[in-house]
C-alpha positions as CSV (number, residue, x, y, z in Angstrom):
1,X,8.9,-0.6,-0.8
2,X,10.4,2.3,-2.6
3,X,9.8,3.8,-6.1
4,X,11.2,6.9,-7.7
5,X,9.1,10.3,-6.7
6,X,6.9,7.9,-4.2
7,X,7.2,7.6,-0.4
8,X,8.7,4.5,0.7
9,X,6.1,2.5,2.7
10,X,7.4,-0.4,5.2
11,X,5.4,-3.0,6.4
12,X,6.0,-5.7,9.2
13,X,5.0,-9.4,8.7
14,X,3.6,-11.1,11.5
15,X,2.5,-14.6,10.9
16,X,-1.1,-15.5,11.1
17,X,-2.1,-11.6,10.4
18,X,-3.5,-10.6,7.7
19,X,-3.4,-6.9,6.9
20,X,-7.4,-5.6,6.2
21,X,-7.7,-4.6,2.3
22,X,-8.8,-0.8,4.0
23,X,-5.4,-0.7,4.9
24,X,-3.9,-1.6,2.3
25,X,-5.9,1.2,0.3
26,X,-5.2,3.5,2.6
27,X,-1.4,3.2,2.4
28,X,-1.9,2.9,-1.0
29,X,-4.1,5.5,-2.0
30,X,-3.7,8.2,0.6
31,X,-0.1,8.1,1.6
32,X,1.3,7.2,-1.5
33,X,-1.4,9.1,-3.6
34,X,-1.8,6.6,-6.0
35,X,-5.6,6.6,-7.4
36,X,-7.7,3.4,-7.0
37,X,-7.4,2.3,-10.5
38,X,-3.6,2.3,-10.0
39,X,-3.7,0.7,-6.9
40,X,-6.0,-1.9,-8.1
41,X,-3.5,-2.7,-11.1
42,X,-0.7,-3.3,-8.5
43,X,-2.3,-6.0,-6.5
């Protein structure tokens, strides 16, 4: 995923694995340094 002044974040699918919604905020939140209310928006 990429998007202008944002790291770009990649994630591999493996099926039957679900990725844990902690991890998800943390990549979203804390790497990307989005806040939660913008992260929340997204998904």
């Amino acid at each position: 995923m990429r998007a202008p002044g944002r790291p770009q974040i990649v994630f591999a699918h493996h099926d039957g694995v679900t990725i844990a919604p902690g991890v998800v905020a943390n990549v979203l939140c804390k790497q990307v340094g989005l806040d939660t209310e913008t992260a929340l928006a997204l998904l």
